[in-house]
N, CA, C and O atoms as CSV, one atom per row, in Angstrom:
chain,resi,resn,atom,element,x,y,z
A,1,UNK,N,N,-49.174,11.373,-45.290
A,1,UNK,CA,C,-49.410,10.280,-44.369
A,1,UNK,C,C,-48.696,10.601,-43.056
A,1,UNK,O,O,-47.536,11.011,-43.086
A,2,UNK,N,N,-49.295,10.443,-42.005
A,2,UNK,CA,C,-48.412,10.771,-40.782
A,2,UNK,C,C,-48.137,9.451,-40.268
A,2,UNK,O,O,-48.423,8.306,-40.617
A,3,UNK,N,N,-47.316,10.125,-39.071
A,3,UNK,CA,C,-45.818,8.729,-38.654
A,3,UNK,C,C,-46.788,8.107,-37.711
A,3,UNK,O,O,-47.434,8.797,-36.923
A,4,UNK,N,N,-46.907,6.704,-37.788
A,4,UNK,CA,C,-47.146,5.751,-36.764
A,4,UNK,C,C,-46.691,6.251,-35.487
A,4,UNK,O,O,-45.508,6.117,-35.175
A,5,UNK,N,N,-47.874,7.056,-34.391
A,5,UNK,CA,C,-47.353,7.127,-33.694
A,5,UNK,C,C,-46.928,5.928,-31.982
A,5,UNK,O,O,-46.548,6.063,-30.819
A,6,UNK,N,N,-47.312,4.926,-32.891
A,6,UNK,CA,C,-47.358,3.672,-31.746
A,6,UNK,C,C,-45.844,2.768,-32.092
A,6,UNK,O,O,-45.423,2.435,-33.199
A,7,UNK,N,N,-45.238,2.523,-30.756
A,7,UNK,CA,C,-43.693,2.008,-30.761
A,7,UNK,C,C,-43.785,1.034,-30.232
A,7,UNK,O,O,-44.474,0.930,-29.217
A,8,UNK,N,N,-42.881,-0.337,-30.948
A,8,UNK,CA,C,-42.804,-1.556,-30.484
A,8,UNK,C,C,-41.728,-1.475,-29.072
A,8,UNK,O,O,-41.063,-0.543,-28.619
A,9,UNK,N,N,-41.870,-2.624,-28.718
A,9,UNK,CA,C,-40.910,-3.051,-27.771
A,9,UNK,C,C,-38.927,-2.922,-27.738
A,9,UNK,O,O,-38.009,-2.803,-26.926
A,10,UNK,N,N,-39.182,-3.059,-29.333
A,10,UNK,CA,C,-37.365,-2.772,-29.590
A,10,UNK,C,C,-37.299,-0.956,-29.480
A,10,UNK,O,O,-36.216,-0.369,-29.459
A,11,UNK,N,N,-38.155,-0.489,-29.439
A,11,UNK,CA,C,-37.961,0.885,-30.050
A,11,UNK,C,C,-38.189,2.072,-31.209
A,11,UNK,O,O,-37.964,3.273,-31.358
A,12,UNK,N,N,-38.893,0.738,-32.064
A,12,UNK,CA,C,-38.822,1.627,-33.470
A,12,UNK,C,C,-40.548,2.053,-33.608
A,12,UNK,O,O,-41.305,2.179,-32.645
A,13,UNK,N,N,-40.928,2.233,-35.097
A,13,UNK,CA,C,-42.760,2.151,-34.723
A,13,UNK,C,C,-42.945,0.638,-34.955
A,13,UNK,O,O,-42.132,-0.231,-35.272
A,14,UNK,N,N,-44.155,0.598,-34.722
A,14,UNK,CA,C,-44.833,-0.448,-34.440
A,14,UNK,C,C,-45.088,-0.642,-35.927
A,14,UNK,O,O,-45.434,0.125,-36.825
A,15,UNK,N,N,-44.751,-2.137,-35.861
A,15,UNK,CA,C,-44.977,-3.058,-37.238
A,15,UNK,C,C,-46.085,-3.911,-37.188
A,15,UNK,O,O,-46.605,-4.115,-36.091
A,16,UNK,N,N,-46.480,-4.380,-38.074
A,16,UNK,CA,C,-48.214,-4.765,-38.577
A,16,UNK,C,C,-48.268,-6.676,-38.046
A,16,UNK,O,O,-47.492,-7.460,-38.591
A,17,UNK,N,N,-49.188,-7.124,-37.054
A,17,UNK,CA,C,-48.802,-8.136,-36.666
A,17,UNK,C,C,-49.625,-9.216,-37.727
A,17,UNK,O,O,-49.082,-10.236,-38.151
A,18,UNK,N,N,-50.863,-8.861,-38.037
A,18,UNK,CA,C,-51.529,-9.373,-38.746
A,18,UNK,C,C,-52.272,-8.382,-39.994
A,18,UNK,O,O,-53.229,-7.854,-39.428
A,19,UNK,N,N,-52.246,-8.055,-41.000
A,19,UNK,CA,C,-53.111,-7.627,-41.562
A,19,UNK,C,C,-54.448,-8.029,-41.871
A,19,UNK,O,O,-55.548,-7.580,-41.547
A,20,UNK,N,N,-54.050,-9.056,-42.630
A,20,UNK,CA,C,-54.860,-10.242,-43.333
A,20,UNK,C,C,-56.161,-10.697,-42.464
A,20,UNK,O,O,-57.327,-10.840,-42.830
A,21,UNK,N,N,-55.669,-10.842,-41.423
A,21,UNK,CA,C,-56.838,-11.250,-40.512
A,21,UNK,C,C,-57.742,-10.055,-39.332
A,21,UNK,O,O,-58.683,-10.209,-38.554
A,22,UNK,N,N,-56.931,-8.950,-39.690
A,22,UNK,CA,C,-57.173,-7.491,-39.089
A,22,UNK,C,C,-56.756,-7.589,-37.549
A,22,UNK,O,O,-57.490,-7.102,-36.688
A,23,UNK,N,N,-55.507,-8.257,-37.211
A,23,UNK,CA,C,-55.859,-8.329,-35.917
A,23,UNK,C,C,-55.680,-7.249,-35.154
A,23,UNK,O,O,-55.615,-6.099,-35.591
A,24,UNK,N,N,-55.587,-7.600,-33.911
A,24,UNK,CA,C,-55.498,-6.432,-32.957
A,24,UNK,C,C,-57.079,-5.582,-32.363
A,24,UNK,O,O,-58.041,-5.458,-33.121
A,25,UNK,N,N,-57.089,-5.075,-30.933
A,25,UNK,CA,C,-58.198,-5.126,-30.464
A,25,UNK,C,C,-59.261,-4.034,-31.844
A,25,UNK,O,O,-60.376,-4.313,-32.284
A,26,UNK,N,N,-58.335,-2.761,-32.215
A,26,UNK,CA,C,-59.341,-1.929,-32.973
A,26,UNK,C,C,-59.261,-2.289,-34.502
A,26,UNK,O,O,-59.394,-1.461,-35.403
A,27,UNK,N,N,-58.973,-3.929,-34.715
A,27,UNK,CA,C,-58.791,-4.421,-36.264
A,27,UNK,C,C,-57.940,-3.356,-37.182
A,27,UNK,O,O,-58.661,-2.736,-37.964
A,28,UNK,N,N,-56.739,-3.072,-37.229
A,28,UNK,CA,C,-56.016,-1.940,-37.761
A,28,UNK,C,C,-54.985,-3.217,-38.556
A,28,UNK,O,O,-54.429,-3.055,-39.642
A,29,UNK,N,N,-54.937,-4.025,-38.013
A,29,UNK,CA,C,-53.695,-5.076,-37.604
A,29,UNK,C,C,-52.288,-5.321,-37.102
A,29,UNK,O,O,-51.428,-6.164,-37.358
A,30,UNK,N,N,-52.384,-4.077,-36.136
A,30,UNK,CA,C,-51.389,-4.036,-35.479
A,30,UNK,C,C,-51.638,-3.997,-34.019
A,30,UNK,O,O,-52.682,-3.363,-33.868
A,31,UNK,N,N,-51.286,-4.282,-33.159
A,31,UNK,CA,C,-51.467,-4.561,-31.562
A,31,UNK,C,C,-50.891,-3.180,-30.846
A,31,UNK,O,O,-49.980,-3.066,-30.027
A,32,UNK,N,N,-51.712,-2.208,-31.421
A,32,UNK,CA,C,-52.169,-0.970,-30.527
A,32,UNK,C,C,-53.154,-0.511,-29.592
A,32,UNK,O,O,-54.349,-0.544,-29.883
A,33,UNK,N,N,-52.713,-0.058,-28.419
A,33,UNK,CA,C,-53.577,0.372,-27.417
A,33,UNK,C,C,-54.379,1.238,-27.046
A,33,UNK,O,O,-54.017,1.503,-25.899
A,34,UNK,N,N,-55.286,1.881,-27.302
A,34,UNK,CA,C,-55.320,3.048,-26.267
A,34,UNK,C,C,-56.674,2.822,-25.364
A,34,UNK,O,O,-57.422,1.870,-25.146
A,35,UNK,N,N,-56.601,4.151,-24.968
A,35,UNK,CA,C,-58.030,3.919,-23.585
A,35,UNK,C,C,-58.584,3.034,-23.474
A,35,UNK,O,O,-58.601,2.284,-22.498
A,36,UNK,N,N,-59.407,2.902,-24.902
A,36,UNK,CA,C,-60.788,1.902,-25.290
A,36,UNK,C,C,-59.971,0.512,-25.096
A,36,UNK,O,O,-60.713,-0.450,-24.901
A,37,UNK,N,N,-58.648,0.241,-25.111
A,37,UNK,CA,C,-58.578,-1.292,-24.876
A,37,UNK,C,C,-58.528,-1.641,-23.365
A,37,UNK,O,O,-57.500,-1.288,-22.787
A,38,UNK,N,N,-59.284,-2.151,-22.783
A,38,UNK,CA,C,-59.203,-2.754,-21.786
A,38,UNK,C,C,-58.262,-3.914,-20.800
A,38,UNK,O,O,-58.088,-4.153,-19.605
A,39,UNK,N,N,-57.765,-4.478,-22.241
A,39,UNK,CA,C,-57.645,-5.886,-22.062
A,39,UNK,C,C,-55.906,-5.977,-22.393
A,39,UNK,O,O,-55.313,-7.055,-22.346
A,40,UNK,N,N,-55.028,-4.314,-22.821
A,40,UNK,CA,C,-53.859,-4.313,-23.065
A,40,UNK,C,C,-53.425,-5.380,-24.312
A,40,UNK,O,O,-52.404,-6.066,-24.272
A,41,UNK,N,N,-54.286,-5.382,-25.297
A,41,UNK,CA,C,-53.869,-6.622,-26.665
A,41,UNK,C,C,-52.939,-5.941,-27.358
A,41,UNK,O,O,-53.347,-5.320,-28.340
A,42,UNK,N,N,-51.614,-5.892,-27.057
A,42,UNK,CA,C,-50.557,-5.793,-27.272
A,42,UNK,C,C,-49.373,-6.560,-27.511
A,42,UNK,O,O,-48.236,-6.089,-27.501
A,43,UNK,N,N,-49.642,-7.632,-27.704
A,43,UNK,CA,C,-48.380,-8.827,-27.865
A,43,UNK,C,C,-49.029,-9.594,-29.230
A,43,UNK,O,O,-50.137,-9.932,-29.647
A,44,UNK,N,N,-47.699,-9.645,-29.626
A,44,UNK,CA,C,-47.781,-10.234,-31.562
A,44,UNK,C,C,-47.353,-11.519,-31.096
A,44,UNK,O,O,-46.212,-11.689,-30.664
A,45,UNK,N,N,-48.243,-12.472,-31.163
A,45,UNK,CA,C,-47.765,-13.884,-30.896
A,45,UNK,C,C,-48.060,-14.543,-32.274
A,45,UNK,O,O,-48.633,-13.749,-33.020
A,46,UNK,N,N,-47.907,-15.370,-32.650
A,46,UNK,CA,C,-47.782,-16.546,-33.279
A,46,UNK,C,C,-48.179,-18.116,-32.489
A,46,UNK,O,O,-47.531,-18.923,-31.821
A,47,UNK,N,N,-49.796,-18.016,-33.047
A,47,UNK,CA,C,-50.434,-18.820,-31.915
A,47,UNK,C,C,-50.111,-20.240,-32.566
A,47,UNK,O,O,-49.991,-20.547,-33.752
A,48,UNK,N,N,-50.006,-21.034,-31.360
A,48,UNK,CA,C,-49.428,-22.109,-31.097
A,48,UNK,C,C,-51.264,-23.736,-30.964
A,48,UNK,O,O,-52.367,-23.574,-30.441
A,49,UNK,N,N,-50.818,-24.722,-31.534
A,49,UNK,CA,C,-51.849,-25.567,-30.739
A,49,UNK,C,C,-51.912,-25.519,-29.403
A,49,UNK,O,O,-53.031,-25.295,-28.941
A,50,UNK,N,N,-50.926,-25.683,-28.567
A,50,UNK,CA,C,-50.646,-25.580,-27.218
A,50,UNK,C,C,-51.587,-24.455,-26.609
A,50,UNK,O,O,-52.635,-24.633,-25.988
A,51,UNK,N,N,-50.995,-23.307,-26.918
A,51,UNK,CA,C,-51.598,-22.269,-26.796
A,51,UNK,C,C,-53.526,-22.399,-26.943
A,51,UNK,O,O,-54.453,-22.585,-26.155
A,52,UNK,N,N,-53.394,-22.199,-28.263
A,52,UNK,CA,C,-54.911,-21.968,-28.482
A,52,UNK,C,C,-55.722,-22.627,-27.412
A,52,UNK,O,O,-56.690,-22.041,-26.929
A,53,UNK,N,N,-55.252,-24.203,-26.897
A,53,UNK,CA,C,-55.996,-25.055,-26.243
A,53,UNK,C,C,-56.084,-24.582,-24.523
A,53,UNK,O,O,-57.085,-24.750,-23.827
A,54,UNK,N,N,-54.735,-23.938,-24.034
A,54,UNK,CA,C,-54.150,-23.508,-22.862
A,54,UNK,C,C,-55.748,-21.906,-22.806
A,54,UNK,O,O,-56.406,-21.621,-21.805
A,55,UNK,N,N,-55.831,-21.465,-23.739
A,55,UNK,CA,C,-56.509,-19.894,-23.973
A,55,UNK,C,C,-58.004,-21.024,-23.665
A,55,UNK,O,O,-58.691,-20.811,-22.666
A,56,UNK,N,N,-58.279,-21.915,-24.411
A,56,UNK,CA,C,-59.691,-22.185,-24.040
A,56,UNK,C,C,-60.100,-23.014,-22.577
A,56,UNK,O,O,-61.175,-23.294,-22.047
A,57,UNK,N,N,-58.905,-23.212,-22.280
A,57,UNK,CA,C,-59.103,-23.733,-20.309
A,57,UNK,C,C,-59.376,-22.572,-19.698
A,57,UNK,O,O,-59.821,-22.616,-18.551
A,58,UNK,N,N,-59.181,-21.426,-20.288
A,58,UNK,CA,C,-58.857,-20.188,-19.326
A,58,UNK,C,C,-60.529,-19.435,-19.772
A,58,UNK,O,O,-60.849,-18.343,-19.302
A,59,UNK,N,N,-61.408,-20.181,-20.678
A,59,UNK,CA,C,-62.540,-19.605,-21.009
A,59,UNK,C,C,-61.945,-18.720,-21.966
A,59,UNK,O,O,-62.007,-17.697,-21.285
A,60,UNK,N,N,-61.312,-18.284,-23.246
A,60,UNK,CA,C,-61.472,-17.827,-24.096
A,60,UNK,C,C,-61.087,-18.945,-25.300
A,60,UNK,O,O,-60.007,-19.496,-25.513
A,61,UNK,N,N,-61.901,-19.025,-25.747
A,61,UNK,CA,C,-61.682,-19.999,-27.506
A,61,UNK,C,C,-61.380,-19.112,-28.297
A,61,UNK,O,O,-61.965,-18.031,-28.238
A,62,UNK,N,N,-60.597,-19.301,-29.039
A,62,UNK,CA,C,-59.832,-18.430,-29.889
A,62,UNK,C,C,-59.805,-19.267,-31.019
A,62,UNK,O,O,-58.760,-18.931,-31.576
A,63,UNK,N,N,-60.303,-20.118,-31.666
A,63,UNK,CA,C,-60.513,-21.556,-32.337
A,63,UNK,C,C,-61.730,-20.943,-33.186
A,63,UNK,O,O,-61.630,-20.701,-34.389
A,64,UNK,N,N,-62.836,-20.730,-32.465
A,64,UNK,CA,C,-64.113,-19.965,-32.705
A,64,UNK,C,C,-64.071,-18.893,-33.665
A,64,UNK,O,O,-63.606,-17.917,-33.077
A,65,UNK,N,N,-64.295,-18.651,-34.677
A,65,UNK,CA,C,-65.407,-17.730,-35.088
A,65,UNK,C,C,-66.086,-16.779,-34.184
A,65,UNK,O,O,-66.577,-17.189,-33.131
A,66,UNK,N,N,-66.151,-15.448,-34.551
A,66,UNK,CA,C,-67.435,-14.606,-33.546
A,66,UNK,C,C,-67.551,-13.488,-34.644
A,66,UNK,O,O,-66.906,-12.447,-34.522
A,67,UNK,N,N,-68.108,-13.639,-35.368
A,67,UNK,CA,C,-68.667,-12.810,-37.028
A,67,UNK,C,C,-68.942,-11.207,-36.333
A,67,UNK,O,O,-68.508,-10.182,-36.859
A,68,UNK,N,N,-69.846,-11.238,-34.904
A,68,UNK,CA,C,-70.309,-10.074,-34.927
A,68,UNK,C,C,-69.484,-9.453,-34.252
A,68,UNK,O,O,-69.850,-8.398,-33.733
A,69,UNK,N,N,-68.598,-9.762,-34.127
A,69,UNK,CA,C,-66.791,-9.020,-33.552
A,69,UNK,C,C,-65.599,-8.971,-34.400
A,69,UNK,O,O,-64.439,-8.739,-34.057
A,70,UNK,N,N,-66.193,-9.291,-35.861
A,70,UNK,CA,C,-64.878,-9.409,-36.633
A,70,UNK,C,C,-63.899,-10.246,-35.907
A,70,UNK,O,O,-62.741,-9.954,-35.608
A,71,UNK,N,N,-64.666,-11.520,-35.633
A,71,UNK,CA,C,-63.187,-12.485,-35.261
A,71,UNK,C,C,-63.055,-13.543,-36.217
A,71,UNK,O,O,-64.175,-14.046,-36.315
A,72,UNK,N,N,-62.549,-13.914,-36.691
A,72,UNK,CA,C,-62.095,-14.832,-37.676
A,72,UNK,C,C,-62.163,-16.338,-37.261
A,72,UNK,O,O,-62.641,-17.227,-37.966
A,73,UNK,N,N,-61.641,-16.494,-36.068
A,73,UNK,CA,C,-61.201,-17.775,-35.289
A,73,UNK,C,C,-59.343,-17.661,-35.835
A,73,UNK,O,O,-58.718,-16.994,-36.660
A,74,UNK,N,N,-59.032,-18.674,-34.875
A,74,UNK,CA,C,-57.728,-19.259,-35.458
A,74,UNK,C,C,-57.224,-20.174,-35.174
A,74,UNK,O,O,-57.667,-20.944,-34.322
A,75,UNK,N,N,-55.927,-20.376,-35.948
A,75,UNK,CA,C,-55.504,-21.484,-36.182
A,75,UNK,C,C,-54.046,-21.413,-35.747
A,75,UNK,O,O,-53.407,-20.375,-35.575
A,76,UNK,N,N,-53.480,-23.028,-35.549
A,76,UNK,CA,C,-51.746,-22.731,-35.393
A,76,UNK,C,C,-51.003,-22.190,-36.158
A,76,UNK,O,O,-50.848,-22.876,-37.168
A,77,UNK,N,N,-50.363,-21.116,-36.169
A,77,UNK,CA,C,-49.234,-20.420,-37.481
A,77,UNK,C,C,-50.133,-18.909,-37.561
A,77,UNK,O,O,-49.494,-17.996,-38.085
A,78,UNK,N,N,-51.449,-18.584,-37.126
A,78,UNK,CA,C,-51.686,-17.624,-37.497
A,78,UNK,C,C,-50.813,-16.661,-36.298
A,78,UNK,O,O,-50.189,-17.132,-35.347
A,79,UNK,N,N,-50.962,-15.208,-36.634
A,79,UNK,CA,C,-50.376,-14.057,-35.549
A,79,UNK,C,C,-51.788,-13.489,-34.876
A,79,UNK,O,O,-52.859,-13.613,-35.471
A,80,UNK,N,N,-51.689,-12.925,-33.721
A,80,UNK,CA,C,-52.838,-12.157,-33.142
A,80,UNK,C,C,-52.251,-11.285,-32.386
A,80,UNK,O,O,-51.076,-11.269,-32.022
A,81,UNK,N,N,-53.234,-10.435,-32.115
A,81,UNK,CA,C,-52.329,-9.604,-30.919
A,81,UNK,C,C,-53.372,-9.957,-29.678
A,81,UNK,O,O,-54.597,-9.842,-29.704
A,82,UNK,N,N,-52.285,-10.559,-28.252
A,82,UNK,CA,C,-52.922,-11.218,-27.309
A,82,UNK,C,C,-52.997,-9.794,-26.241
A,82,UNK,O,O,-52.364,-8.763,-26.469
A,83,UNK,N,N,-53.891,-9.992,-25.074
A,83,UNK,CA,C,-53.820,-9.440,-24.184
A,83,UNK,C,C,-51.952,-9.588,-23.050
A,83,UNK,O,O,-51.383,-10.642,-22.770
A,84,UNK,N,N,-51.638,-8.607,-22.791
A,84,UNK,CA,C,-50.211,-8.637,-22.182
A,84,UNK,C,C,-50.351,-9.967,-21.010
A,84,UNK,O,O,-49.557,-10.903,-20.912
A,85,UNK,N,N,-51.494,-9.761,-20.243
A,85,UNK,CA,C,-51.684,-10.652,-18.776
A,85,UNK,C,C,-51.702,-12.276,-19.329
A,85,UNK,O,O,-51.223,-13.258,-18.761
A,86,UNK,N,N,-52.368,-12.213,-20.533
A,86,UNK,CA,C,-52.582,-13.351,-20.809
A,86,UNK,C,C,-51.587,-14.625,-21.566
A,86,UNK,O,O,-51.697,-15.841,-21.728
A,87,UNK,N,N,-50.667,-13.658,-21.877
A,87,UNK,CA,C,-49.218,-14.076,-22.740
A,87,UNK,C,C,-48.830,-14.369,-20.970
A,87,UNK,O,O,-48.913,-15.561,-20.673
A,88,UNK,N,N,-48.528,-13.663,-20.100
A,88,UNK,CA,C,-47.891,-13.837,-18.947
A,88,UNK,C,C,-48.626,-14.907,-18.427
A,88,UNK,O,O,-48.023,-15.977,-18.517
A,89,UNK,N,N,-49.756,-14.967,-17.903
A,89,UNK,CA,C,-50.399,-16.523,-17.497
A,89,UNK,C,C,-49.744,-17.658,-18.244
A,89,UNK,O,O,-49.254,-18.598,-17.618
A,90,UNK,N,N,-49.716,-17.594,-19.779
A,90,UNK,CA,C,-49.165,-18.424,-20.585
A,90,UNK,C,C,-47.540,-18.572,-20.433
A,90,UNK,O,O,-47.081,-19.714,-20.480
A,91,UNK,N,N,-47.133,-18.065,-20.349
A,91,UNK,CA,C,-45.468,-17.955,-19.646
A,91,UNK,C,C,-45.150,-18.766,-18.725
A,91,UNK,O,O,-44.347,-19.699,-18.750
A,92,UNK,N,N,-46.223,-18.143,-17.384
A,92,UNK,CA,C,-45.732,-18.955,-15.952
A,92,UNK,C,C,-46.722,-20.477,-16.317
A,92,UNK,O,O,-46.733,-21.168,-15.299
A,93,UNK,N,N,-47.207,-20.880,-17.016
A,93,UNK,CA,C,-47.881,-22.171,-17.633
A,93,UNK,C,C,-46.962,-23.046,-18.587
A,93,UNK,O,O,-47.190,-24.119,-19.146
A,94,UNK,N,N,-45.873,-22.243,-18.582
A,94,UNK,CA,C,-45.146,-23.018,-19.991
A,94,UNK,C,C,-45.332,-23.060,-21.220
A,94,UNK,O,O,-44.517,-23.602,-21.966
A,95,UNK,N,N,-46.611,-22.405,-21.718
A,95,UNK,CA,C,-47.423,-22.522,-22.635
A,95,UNK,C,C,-47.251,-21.352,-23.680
A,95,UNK,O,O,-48.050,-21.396,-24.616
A,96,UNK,N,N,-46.348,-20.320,-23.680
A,96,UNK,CA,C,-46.213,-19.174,-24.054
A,96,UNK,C,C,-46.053,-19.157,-25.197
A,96,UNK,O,O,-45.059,-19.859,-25.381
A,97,UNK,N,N,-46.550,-18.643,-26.514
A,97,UNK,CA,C,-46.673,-18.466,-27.931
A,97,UNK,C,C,-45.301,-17.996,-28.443
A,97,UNK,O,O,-44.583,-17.778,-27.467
A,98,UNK,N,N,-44.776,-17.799,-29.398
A,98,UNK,CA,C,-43.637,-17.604,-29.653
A,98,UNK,C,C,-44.110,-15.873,-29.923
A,98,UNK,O,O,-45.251,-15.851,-30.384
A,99,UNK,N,N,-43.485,-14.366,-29.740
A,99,UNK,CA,C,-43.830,-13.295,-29.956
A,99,UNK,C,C,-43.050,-12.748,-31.559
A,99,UNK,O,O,-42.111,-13.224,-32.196
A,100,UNK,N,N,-43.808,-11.732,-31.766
A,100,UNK,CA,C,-42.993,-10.912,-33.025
A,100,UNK,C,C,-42.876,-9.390,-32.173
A,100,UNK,O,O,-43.710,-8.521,-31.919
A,101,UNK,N,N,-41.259,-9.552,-31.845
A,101,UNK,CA,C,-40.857,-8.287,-31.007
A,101,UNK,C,C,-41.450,-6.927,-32.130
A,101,UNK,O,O,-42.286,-6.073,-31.838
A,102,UNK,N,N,-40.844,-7.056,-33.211
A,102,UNK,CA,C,-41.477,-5.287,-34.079
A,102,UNK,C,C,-42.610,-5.388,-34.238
A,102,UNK,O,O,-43.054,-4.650,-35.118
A,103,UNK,N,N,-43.801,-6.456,-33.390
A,103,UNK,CA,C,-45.222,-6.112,-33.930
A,103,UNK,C,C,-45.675,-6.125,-32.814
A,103,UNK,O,O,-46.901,-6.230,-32.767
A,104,UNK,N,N,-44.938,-6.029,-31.503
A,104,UNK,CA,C,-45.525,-6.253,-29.877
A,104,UNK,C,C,-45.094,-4.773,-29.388
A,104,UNK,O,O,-43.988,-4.311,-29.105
A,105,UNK,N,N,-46.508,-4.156,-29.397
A,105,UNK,CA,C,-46.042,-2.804,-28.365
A,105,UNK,C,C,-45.732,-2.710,-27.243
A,105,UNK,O,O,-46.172,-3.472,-26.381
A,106,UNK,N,N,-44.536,-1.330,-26.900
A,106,UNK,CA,C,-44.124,-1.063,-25.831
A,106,UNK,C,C,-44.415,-1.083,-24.769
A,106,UNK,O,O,-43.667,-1.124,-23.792
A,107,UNK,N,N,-45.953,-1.047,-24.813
A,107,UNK,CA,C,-46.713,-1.171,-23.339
A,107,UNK,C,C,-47.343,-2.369,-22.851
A,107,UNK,O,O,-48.286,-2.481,-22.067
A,108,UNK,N,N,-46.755,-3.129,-23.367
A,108,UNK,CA,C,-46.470,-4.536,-23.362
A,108,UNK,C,C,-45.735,-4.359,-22.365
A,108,UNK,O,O,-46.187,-5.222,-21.613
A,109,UNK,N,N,-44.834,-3.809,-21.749
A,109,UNK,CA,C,-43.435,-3.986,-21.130
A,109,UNK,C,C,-44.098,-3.543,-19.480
A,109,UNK,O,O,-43.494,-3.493,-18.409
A,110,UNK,N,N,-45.193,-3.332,-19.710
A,110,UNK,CA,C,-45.888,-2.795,-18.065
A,110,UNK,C,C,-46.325,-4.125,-17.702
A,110,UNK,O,O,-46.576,-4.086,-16.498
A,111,UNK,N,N,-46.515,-5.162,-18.114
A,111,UNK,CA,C,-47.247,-6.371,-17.847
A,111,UNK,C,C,-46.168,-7.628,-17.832
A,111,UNK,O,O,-46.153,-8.422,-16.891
A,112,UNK,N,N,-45.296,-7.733,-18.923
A,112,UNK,CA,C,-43.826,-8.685,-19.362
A,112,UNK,C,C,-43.108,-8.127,-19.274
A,112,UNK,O,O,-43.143,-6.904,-19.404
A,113,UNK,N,N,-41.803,-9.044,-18.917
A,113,UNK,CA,C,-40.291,-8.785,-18.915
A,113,UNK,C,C,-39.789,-8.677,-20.300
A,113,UNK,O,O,-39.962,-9.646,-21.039
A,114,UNK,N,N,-39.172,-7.594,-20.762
A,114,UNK,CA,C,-38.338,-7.615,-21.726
A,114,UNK,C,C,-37.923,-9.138,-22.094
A,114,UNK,O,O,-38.178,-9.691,-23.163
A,115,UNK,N,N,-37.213,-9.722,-20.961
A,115,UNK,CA,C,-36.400,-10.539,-20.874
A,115,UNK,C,C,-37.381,-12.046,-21.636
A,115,UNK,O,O,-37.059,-12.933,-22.427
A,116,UNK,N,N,-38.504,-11.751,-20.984
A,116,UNK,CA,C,-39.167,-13.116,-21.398
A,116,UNK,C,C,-39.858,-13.208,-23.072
A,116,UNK,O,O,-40.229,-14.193,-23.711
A,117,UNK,N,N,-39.838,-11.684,-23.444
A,117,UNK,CA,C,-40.398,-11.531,-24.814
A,117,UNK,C,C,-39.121,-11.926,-25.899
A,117,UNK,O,O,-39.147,-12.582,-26.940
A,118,UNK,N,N,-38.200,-11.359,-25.318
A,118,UNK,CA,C,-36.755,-12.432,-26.259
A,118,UNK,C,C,-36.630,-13.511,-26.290
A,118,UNK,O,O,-36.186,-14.096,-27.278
A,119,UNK,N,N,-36.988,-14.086,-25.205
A,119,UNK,CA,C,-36.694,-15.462,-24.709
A,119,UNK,C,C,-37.692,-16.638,-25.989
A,119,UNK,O,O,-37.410,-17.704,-26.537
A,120,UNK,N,N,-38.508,-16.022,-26.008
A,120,UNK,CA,C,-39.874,-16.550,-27.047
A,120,UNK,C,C,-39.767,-15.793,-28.712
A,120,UNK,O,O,-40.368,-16.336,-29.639
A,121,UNK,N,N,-39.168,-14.857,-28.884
A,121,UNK,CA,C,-39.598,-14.087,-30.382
A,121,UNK,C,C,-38.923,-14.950,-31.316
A,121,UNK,O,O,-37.771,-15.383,-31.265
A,122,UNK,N,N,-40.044,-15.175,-32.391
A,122,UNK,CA,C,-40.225,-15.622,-33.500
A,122,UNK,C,C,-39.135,-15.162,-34.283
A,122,UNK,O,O,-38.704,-14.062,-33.939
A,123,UNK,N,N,-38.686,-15.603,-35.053
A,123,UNK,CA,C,-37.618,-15.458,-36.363
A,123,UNK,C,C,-38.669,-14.834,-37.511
A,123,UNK,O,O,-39.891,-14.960,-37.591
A,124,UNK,N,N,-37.738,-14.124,-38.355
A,124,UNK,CA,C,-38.317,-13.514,-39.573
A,124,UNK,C,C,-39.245,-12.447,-39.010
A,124,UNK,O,O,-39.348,-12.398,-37.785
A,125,UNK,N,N,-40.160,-11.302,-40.001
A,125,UNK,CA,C,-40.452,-10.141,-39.652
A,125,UNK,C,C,-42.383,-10.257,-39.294
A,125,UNK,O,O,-43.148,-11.210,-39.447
A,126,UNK,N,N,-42.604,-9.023,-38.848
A,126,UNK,CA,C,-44.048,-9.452,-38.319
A,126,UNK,C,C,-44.913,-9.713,-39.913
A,126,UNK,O,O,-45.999,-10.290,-39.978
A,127,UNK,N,N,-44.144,-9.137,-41.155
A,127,UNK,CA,C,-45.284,-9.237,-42.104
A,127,UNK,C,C,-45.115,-10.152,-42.873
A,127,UNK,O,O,-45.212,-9.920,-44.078
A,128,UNK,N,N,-44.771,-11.633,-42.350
A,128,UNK,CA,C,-44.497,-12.834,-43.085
A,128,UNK,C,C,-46.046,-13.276,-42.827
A,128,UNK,O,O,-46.131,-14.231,-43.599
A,129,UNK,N,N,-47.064,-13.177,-42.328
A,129,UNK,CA,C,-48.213,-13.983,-42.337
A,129,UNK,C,C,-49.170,-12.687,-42.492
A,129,UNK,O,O,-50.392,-12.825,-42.556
C-alpha cells in the first residue's frame, strides 16, 4: 500500500473526512485536490443548519440529493469537504461550519488563515462520522 501522499493542515497525511458518505470532490472521502478540482474542496467541515441554509442563499443546496453526481444531500452533523472560498465567505458571514483540522488539506491554507481554521475545529477525530 503506498503512503497517502496528501497532507492536512497540521502537517501529518491527510485523514478521511467522510467515508460513509464518500465525500470530497473525487468521492475517495477525503478532501483532496488536484488539477481536476476546480473548486479547491478541501475543508472538512461539519455542516451546520446555519450553514447548509447560508450555502443555499449563495445558490448551492447542499440539502438536495443529486444521484447523478453521487451526492447524497445533507444534513446537520454530517462532514463534507467544502470548497476553501466558500468556508471563507462563510467566515466573513459568521456562518462558518465548525472544521476537522486532520481531514482539511494543506492547500486549504492558500485560501484561509491557519488562524481561522483553529478558531472553528471540531473536537474529536475526522473518523467519528
Amino acid at each position: 500500500m503506498s503512503e497517502n501522499p496528501f497532507r492536512n493542515v497540521l502537517g501529518t497525511p491527510l485523514e478521511p473526512c467522510n467515508p460513509a458518505l464518500s465525500a470530497g470532490f473525487y468521492r475517495t472521502g477525503r478532501c483532496e485536490t488536484r488539477d481536476g478540482d476546480p473548486g479547491n474542496h478541501s475543508v472538512c467541515a461539519e455542516m451546520t443548519d446555519e450553514f447548509l441554509r447560508f450555502s443555499a442563499s449563495r445558490g448551492n443546496e447542499l440539502r438536495a440529493p443529486v444521484p447523478q453526481l453521487a451526492f447524497p444531500g445533507l444534513a446537520a452533523g454530517d462532514r463534507w469537504c467544502l470548497c476553501a472560498a466558500r468556508w471563507q465567505e462563510a467566515l466573513e458571514a459568521g456562518v462558518a461550519p465548525p472544521v476537522v483540522l486532520e481531514a482539511t488539506e494543506d492547500i486549504a491554507l492558500e485560501v484561509v488563515r491557519m488562524q481561522d481554521l483553529q478558531a472553528h475545529a471540531t473536537a474529536g477525530d475526522a473518523t467519528d462520522r
